[in-house]
NUNUPA-34978 format. One record per residue (C-alpha): residue in three letters; x negated, y negated, z. Coordinates in nm, 3 decimals, m for minus. Each point is the difference from the previous one (the first is absolute). Last residue first. Layout:
! residues N
+------+---------+---------+---------+
! resn !      xx !      yy !      zz !
+------+---------+---------+---------+
!  Ala !       X !       Y !       Z !
...
+------+---------+---------+---------+
! end
This chain:
! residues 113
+------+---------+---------+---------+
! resn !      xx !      yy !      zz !
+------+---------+---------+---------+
!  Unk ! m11.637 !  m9.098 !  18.708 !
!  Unk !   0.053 !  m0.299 !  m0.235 !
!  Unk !   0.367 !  m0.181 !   0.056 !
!  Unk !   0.230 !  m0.076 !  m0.288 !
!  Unk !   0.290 !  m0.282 !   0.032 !
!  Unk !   0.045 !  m0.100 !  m0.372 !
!  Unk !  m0.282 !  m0.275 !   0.063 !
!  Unk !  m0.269 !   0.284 !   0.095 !
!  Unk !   0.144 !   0.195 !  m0.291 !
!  Unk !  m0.150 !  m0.292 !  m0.223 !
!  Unk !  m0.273 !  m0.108 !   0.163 !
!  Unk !  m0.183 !   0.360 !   0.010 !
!  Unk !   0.112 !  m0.011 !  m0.366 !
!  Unk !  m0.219 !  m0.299 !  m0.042 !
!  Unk !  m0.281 !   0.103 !   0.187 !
!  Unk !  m0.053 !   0.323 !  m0.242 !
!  Unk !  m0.320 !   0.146 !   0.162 !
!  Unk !   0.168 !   0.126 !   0.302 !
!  Unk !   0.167 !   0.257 !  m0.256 !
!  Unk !   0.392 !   0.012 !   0.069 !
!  Unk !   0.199 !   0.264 !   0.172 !
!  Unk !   0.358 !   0.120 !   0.061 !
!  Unk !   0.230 !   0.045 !   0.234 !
!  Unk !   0.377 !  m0.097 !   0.029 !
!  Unk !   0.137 !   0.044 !   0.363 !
!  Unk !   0.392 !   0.125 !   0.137 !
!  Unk !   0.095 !   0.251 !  m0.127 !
!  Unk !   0.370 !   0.088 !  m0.025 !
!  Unk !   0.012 !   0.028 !  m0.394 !
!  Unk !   0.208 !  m0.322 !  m0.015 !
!  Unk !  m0.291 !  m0.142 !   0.221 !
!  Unk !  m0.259 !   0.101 !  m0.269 !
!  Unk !   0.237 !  m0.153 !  m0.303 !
!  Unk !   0.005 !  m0.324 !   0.175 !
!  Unk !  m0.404 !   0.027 !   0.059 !
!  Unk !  m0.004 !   0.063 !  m0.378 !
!  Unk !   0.193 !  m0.278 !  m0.108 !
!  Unk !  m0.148 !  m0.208 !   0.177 !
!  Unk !  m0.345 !   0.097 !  m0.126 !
!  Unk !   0.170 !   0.010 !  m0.370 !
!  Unk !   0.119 !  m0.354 !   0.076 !
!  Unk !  m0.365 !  m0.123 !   0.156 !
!  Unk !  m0.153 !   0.162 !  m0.290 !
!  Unk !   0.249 !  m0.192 !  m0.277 !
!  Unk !  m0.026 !  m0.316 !   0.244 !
!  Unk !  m0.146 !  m0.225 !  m0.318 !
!  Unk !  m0.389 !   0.006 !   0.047 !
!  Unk !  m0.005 !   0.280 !  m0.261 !
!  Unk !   0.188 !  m0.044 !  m0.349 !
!  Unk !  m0.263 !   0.028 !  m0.253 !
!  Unk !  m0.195 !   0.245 !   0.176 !
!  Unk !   0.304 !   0.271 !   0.017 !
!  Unk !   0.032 !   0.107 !   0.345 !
!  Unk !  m0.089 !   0.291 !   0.192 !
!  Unk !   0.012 !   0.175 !   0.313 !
!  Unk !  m0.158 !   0.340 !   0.083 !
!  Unk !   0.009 !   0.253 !   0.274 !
!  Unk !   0.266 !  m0.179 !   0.183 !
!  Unk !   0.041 !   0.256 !   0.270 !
!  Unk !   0.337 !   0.030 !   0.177 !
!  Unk !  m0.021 !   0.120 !   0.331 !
!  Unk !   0.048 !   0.282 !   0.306 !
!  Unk !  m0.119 !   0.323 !  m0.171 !
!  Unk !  m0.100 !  m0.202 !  m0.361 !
!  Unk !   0.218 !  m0.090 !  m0.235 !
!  Unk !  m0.158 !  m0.127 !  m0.358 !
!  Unk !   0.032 !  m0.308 !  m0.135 !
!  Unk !  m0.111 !  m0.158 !  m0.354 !
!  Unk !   0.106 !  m0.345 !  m0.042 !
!  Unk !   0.086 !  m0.119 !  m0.299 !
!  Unk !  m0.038 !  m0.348 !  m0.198 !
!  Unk !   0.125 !  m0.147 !  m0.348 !
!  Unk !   0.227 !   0.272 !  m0.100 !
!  Unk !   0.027 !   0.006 !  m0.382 !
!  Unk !   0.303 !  m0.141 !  m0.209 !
!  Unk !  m0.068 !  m0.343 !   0.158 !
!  Unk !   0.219 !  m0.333 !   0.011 !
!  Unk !   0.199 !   0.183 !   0.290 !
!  Unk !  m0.309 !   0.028 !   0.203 !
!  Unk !  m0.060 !   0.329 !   0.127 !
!  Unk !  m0.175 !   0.155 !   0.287 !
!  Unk !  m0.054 !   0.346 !   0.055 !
!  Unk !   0.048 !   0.236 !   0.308 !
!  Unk !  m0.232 !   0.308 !  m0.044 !
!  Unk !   0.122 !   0.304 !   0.258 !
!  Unk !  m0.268 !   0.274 !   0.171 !
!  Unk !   0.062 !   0.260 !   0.166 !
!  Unk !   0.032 !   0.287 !  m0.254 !
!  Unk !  m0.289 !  m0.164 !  m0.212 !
!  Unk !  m0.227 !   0.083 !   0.255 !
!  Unk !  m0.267 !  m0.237 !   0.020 !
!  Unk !  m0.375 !   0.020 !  m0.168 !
!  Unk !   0.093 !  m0.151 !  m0.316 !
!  Unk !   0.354 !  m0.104 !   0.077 !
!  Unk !   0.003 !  m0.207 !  m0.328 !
!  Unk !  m0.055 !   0.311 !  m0.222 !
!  Unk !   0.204 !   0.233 !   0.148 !
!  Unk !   0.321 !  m0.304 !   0.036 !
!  Unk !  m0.088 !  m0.026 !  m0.394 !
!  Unk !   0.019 !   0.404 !  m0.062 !
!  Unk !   0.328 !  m0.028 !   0.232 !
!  Unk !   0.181 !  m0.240 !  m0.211 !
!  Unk !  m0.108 !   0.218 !  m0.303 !
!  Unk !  m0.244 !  m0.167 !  m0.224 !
!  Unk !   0.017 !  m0.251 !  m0.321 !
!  Unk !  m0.382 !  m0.038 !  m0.107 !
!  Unk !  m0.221 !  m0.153 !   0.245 !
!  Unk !  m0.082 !  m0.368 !   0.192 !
!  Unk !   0.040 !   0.017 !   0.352 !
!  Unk !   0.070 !  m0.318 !   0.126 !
!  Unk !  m0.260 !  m0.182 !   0.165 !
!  Unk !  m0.019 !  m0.297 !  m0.305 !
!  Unk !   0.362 !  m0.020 !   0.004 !
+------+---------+---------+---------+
! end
């Protein structure tokens, strides 16, 4: 993946450090998505629980294979795994200067604030 984080072999939780950035690792989960043809995940989503959601702090898919429903299944996904964790909203946030991911959660059911 282009967005994947590209370093020597690290520690599960030296990776989770390094893709929370700013979040606490200790709340936050990565689902991945794999294609059976692949050795290497092909999309995650990086989530991270919040008081009262689950916050999709980043969502990515490999270039090659967008425009397929990887995002939309990881988005699923994630709003399934939410519920399961008795909440009941996934946040997150997208730069009003990228149009086309405004589309994309819009279509998946998002609403602006």
């Amino acid at each position: 993946l282009p967005c994947r984080w590209d370093g020597e072999e690290e520690e599960e939780e030296d990776l989770l450090e390094t893709l929370c950035g700013v979040h606490d690792p200790e709340r936050c989960l990565v689902l991945l998505c794999w294609l059976p043809s692949r050795r290497e995940p092909v999309g995650f989503a990086l989530l991270c629980r919040l008081t009262a959601s689950l916050h999709v702090a980043n969502l990515c898919v490999d270039a090659a294979l967008r425009r397929r429903g990887l995002g939309a299944l990881l988005l699923r996904s994630s709003s399934a795994l939410a519920a399961s964790m008795g909440l009941h909203k996934l946040t997150g946030s997208v730069a009003a200067s990228s149009p086309h991911l405004l589309d994309f959660y819009a279509r998946l059911g998002a609403a602006a604030p």
